[in-house]
N, C-alpha and C positions, 0 to 999 in steps of 0.2 A: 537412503537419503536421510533417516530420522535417527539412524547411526550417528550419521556426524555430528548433528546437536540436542543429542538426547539427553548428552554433560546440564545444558544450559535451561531442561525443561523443570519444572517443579508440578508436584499432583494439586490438582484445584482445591482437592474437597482438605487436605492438611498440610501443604505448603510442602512437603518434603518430596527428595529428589526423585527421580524415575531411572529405571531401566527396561530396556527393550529387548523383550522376549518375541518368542516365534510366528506371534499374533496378537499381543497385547504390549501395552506399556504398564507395568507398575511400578505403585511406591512402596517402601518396607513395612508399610502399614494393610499391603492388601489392596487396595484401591487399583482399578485396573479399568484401562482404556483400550476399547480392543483398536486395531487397524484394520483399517480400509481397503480392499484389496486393491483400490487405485491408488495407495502409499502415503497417504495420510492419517492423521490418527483426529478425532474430531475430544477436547478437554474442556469443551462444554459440560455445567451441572446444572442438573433441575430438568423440569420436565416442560418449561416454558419454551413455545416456539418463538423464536428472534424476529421481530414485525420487519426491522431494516434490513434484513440481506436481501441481497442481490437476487433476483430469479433466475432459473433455467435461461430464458430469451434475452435478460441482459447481459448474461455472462457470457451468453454468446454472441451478443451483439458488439463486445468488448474485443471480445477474441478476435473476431474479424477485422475490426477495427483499426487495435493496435498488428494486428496480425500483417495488417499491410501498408504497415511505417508512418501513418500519418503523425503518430507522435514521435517519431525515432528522433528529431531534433532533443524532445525534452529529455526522451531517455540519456541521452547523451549528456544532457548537462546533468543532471541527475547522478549519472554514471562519475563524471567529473567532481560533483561539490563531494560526493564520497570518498573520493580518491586523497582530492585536499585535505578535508578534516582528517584521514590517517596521515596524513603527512604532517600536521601541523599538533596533531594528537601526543603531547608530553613533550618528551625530549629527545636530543640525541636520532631523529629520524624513526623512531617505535612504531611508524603506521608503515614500516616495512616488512616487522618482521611476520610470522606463519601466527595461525591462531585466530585471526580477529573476524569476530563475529558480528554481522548485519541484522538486524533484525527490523521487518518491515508491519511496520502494524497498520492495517486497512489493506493486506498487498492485495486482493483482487485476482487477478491469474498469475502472477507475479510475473508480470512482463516488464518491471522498474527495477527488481530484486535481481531481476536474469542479467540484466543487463548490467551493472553493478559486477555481478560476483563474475560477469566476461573480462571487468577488466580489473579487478584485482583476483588473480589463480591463488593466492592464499588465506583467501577466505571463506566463509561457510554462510550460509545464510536460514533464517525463521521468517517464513511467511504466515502472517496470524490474519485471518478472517474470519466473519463472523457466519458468511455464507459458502456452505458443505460445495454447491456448487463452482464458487470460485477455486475455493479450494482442492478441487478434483483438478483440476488443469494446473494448478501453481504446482503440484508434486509431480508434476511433468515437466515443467519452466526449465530445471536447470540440477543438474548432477549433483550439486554441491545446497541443494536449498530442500532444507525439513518444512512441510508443508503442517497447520497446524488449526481448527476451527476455533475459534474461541474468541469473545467478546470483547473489543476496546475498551469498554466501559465498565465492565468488571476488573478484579486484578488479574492481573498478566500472569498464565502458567509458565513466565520465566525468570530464573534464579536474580537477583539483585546482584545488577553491577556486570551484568553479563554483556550485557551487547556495546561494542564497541562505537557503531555508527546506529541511529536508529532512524527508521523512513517513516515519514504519514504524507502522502501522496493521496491527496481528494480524500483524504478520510477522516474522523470523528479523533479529536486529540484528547488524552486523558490525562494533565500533564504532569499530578503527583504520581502515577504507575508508570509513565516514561521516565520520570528523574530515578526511581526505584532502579528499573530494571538499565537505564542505562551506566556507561562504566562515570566516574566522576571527571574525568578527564574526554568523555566522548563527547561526539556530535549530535545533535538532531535535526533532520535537514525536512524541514516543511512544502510541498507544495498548493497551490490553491489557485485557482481561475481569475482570474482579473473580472472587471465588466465590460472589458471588450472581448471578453472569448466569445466562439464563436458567432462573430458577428458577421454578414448581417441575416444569418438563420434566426435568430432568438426572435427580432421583430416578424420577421415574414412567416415563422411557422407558430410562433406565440407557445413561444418555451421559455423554463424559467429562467427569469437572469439572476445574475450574481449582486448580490447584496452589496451596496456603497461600501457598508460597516464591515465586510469581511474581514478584511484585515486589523480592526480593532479587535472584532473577536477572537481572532486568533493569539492575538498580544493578549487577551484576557482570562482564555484557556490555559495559558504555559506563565502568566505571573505568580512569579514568588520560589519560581522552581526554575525560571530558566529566563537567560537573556539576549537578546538578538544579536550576535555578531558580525552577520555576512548577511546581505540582501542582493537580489539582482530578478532582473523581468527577462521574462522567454518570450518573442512573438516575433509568429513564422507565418506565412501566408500555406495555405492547401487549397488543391482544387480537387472538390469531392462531387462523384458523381451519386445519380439518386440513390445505387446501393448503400455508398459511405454515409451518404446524407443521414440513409433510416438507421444506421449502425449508430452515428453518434447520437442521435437521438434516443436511440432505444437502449444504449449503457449509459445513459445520465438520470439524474436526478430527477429530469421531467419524464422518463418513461412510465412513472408513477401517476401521472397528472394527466397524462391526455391519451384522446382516444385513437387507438393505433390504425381504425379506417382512416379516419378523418385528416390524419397526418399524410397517411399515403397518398389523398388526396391533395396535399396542399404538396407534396414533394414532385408530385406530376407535374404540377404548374412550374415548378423552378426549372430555372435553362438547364440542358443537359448536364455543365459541369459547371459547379457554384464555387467561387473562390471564395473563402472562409478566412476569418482569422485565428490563429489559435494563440491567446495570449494567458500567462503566467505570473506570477509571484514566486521566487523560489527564497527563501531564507534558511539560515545555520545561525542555532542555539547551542550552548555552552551553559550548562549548569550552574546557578547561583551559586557563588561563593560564600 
């Protein structure tokens, strides 16, 4: 899998290209990344552990999750704003032809990335996370997708100008290393939670809500690099039972905040199956001119 976009990877520690060997990635400089016998390669440097990755129980809290479609509406528009942006990408219909490379930064198990490269067959995809664990499951996601560990927040172990479409999906936006690594004429398609997501869990289990200012800060993150083209809202109704209930609890951002008795406690109380809202923001950015 890291055959196919090994072209697109660069070495952290001196910017220059990589190839992949029998158990390692290097650059011509020596620098070497071994891989993962689960088909990842992690281009992490330093010897600092990362505070914000994901843990073991939430990526598998994720995994279950998505694992049994409650997001499948979004993946699909997801799947969709991708599709468009290559179609709409230069001229002359160019989001047709073979080559074009996705690249999902925050991908998490890459179950937005999977779903993508299902429906465009001529493309490749980069799953970059910053946690080893998520990352163990996204180089499973999908045939065509190089799984990769490494920090949004740092600069990006890929080539400038490389990725055709780029994804941040719930994840942390770094917007002068997306303008870099994206192509000049590509997309970048944002998601993020509204303050109605999952409502009315947030009240009754006392989890965090979504910030009013969200969406400012998001405009804040990508000014000066990139401008908003396309906007549109995703909200679906679910009815999740206690097991979903602790699943999405326990892959968000409150699984950090509160105590996992105490939850289980209050999830007992809620009726057998809780209709939920799952509500969105999705937007596509085009880089300043």
């Amino acid at each position: 899998m890291l055959a196919d976009v090994v072209e697109h990877l660069i070495c952290p520690v001196c910017g220059d290209g990589m190839a992949l060997g029998d158990r390692a990635l290097r650059c011509p400089l020596g620098h070497a990344f071994d891989l993962a016998k689960q088909g990842y390669v992690s281009l992490l440097t330093g010897s600092q552990v990362p505070g914000t990755a994901d843990s073991t129980a939430m990526v598998a809290a994720r995994d279950d999750f998505l694992g049994a479609g409650h997001f499948a509406p979004l993946a699909d528009a997801v799947a969709d704003a991708c599709r468009t942006a290559l179609r709409t990408e230069g001229t002359g219909g160019a989001g047709t032809r073979a080559g074009k490379m996705i690249l999902d930064a925050g991908a998490g198990t890459g179950y937005y990335l999977a779903r993508v490269l299902d429906r465009l067959p001529y493309a490749t995809g980069i799953a970059l996370d910053i946690s080893k664990h998520a990352i163990r499951r996204a180089a499973r996601a999908h045939a065509r997708l190089g799984a990769v560990v490494a920090d949004v927040w740092r600069p990006l172990p890929v080539r400038g100008g490389a990725a055709d479409v780029l994804l941040n999906v719930f994840a942390p936006r770094n917007g002068a290393e997306f303008a870099r690594v994206l192509r000049r004429d590509g997309a970048l398609v944002v998601v993020t939670p509204t303050p109605r997501h999952l409502e009315p869990l947030v009240e009754r289990l006392g989890l965090l809500s979504v910030d009013e200012s969200k969406e400012r800060r998001v405009a804040e993150s990508l000014s000066g690099h990139f401008t908003e083209t396309a906007r549109s809202a995703h909200e679906f109704p679910m009815r999740l039972d206690h097991g979903a209930v602790e699943a999405v609890v326990g892959m968000g951002p409150s699984a950090w905040h509160v105590d996992p008795a105490a939850i289980r406690r209050k999830i007992a109380e809620l009726p057998e199956i809780s209709e939920v809202i799952a509500s969105f923001r999705m937007s596509t950015f085009r880089a300043c001119q």
